[in-house]
Structures are given as structure tokens and as C-alpha cells.
N, C-alpha and C positions, 0 to 999 in steps of 0.2 A: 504494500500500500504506500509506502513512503517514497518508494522508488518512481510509482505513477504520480504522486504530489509534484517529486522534484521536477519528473517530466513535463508536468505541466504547467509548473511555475518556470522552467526554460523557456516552452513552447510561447510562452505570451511575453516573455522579456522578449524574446527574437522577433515574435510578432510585433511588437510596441517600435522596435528599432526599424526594421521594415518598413511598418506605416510612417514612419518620420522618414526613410533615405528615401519613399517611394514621395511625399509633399515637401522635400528639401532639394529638388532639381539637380542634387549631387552625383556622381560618379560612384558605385558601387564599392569602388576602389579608396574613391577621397570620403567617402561617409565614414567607412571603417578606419582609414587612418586618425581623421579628425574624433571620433569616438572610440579609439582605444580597441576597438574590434577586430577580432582576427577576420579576412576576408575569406580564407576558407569556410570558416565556421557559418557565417554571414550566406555567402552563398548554398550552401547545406543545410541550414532552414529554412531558408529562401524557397529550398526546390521540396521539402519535405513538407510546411504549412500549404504549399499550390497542391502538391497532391491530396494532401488531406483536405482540403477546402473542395476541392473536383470528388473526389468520393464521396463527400457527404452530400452533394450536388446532386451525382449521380445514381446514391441511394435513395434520395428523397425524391425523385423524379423518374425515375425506372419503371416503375412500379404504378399502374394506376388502371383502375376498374372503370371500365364503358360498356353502356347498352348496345346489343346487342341486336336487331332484325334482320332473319336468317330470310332468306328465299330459297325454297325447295328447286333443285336444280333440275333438269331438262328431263323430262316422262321417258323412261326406257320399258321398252318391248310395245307387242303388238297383241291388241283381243282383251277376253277376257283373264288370261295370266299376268297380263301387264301388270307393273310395276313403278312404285316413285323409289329411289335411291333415296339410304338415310345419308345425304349427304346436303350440306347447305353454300350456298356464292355467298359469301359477304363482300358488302361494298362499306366504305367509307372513305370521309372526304380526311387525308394527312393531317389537314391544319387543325382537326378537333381529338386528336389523340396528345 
């Protein structure tokens, strides 16, 4: 438990520094010298808060429940053994998903 606290008291120092070099017009390079920052380190939470920020993005939006009306697809066979296929066309328009 202590070890996920630390992580997460890292993760928002490095975040907090970020949101400041990202409204300070600086060079990634001159932020962290002017703050004492290792640029390694800087760029390696840089790229791990983006991931993490895109995952929870992507979990939070992945995922979502819409209505459904099937249409019974094209009558196969001929007479009285004829038959509808339990199969359904669905159509819908991209932009409502």
C-alpha cells in the first residue's frame, strides 16, 4: 500500500511539473534545467501519465450499449418448406455509436 501512495504522490509531482513546462513555452530541455529536473526522468513520465491518460480514455469509451433493430434477412427456399434464416442485417449510421 505504501509503495502505490509513493507512486502516486510521484505521478502528480511529475504531472504538476508537466502542466507548468507544457503553459511555460519552454524547451523540455530548459524546463528541467531551470527546475533542477532530470530530463530523463521528465520525459519518462511525460510518456507514462499520456499512456495512462489514453487508457482510461479508452476504457471509459470502448464500451457502450445501443438499441438495436434487426431486419430479418432475405426469405430462402421455395413452397410450402420454405424458410426465414435466424439471421439479422443490421444497419446503423457511424456517427451514433
Amino acid at each position: 500500500m505504501a509503495k502505490t501512495k509513493k507512486k502516486t504522490s510521484r505521478a502528480a509531482y511529475w504531472q504538476e511539473h508537466i502542466s507548468q513546462w507544457s503553459e511555460s513555452g519552454l524547451t523540455q530541455a530548459e524546463y528541467c534545467r531551470r527546475n533542477k529536473l532530470s530530463a530523463a526522468g521528465f520525459h519518462w513520465w511525460k510518456g507514462q501519465l499520456r499512456r495512462k491518460a489514453r487508457t482510461q480514455k479508452t476504457s471509459s469509451t470502448s464500451m457502450q450499449f445501443v438499441e438495436v433493430h434487426g431486419v430479418p434477412s432475405a426469405h430462402v427456399g421455395h413452397g410450402e418448406n420454405s424458410q426465414y434464416k435466424e439471421e439479422y442485417i443490421l444497419g446503423f449510421p457511424l456517427n451514433k455509436l
